[in-house]
C-alpha positions in Angstrom: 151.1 37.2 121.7 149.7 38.3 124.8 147.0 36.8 126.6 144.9 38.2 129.6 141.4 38.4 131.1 138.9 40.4 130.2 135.5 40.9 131.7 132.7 39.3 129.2 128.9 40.3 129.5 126.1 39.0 127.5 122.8 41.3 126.7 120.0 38.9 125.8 116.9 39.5 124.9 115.0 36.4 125.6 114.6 36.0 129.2 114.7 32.6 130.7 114.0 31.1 133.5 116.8 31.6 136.4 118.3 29.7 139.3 121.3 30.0 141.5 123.5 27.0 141.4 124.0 26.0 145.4 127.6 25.8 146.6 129.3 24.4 150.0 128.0 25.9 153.4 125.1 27.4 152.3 126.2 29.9 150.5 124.8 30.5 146.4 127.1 31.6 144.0 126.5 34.7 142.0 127.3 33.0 138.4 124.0 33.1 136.1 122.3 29.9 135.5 119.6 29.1 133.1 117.4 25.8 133.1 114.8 24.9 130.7 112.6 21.8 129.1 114.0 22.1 125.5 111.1 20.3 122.7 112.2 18.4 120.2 110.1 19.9 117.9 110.6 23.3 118.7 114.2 23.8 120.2 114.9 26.7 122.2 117.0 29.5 123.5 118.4 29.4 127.0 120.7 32.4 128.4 123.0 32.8 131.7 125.4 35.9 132.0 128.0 35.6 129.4 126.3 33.1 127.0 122.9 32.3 125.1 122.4 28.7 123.7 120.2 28.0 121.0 119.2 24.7 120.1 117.3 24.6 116.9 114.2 22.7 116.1 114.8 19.0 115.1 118.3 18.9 116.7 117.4 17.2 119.8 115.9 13.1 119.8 113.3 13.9 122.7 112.3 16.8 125.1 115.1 17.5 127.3 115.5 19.8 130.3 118.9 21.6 129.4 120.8 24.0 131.6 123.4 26.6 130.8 125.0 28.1 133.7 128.4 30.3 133.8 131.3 28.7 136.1 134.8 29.8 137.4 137.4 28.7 134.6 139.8 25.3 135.2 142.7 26.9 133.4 144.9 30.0 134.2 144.6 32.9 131.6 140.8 32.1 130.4 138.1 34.7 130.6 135.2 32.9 131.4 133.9 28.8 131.5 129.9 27.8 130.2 129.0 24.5 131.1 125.9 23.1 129.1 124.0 19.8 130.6 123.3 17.5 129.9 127.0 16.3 128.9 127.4 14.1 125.8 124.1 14.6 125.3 123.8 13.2 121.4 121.9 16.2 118.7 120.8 15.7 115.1 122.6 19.0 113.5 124.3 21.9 115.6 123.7 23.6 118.8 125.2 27.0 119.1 126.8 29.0 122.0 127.6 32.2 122.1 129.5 35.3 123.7 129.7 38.5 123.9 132.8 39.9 125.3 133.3 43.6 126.6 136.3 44.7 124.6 136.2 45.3 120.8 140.0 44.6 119.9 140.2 40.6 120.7 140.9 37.3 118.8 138.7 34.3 120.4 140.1 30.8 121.5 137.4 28.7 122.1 138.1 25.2 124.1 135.6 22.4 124.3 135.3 19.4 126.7 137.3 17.5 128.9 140.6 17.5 126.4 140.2 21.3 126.2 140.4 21.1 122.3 140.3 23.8 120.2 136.8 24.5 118.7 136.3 26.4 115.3 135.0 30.3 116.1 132.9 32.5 114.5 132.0 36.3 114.8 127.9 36.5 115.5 127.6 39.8 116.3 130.1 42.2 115.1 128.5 45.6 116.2 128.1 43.9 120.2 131.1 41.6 119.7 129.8 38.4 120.1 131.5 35.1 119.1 130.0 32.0 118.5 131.1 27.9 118.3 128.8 24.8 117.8 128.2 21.2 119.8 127.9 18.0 118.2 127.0 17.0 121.8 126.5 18.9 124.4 129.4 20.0 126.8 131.6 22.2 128.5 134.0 25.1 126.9 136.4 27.9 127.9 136.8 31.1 126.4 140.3 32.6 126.3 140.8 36.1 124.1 144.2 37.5 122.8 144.5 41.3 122.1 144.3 41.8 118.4 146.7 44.3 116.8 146.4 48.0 118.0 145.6 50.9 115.5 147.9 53.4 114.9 145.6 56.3 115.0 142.3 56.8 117.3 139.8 55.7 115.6 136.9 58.5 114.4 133.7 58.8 116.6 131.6 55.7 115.5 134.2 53.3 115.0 136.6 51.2 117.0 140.2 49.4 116.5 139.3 45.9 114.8 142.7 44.0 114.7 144.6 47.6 113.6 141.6 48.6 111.3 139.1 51.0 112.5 135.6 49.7 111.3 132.1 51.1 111.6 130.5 50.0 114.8 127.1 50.7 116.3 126.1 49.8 119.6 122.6 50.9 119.6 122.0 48.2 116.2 119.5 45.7 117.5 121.0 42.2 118.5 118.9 39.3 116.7 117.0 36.7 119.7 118.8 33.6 118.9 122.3 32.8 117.7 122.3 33.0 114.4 123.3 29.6 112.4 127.3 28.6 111.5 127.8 30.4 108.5 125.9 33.2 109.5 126.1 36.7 111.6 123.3 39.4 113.3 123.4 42.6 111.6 121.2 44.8 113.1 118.7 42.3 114.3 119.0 40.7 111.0 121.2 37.4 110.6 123.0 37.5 107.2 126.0 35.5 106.0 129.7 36.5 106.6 130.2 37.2 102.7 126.3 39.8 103.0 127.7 41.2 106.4 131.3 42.1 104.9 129.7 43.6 102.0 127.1 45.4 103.8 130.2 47.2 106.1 132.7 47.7 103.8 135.2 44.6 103.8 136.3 41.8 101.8 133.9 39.2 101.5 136.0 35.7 102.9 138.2 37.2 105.1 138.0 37.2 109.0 137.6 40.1 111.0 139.5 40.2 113.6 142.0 38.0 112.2 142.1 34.7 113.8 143.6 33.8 117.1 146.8 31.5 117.1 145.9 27.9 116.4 143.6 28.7 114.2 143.2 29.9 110.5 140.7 31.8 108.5 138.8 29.7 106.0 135.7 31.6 104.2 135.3 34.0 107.0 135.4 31.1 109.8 138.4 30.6 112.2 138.7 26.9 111.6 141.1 24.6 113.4 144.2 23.5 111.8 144.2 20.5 110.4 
């Protein structure tokens, strides 16, 4: 299949605190970076550019100040790299990253960490085609995106080309102010899960949609990796 870059964006709507990350000679580089004192007891939402990181209350041991920050990618052919700090650092539960990318017909690789391993993907936002993966400890991952199947027809005004199947999509739907949890996706501001969200728009409940990328396989609406 054929892979490629594709320009992601990410429209947040919790605003955090901002900083330029300092490069050689002075110069400040133009990737978004987000740093803030995550609570324990609370958890917390950080976004910067393409991503938005929400840590949920309880996952981490003690206050910690976390950064997210966007970063050129360290392999050919991947769209874009987020780097979280601090690295390794241990969570009760899941924290959740996601992306929104600005093209409506792609499969999502997600790589974590320093061995660039696959990470299992979920859609969390269907009608602003964002994708979301978890950390066990916090980390580093590349996004990569393959070109789903094109549809043989325009689609109708109000849809667009999902993996060859034109589905209802609605940019002006409300995007929800966290990632919503694995298992779950924002439906006009509202997270529901997978099974809800296909019923709600007209599509078989368990099935994913796009179709996963290669190296991975559907399971219960979740592009899991194999194995």
């Amino acid at each position: 299949m054929k892979f490629g870059k594709f320009r992601l964006n990410f429209t947040a709507s919790i605003v955090a605190t901002g900083a330029l990350v300092v490069v050689g000679c002075g110069s400040a580089s133009t990737k978004a970076s987000s740093s803030k004192t995550v609570t324990a007891s609370s958890g917390g939402t950080l976004t910067a550019g393409v991503a938005t990181l929400t840590i949920p209350p309880g996952t981490l041991a003690r206050d910690t100040t976390v950064t997210l920050r966007e970063a050129e990618p360290q392999h050919s052919g991947r769209a874009a790299r987020v780097e979280v700090e601090p690295h390794d650092a241990l969570i009760a539960g899941q924290a959740l990253l996601g992306v929104r990318i600005n093209d409506s017909n792609v499969r999502v690789k997600i790589h974590r960490g320093a061995d660039d391993s696959l990470a299992d993907v979920e859609v969390d936002d269907r009608n602003h085609n964002a994708f979301k993966t978890s950390f066990t400890t916090l980390g580093d991952v590349e996004v990569e995106v393959e070109h789903g199947t094109a549809c043989a027809t325009a689609c109708a005004a109000g849809q667009e080309c999902d993996d060859g199947v034109c589905q209802d999509h609605n940019e002006s739907a409300r995007t929800c102010s966290a990632v919503c949890a694995m298992g779950e996706e924002c439906d006009d501001g509202v997270c529901k899960t997978h099974d809800q969200c296909a019923l709600d728009h007209n599509m078989t409940p368990g099935t994913c949609s796009p179709s996963c990328a290669s190296g991975l396989t559907c399971h219960d609406g979740v592009c899991t990796v194999h194995g």
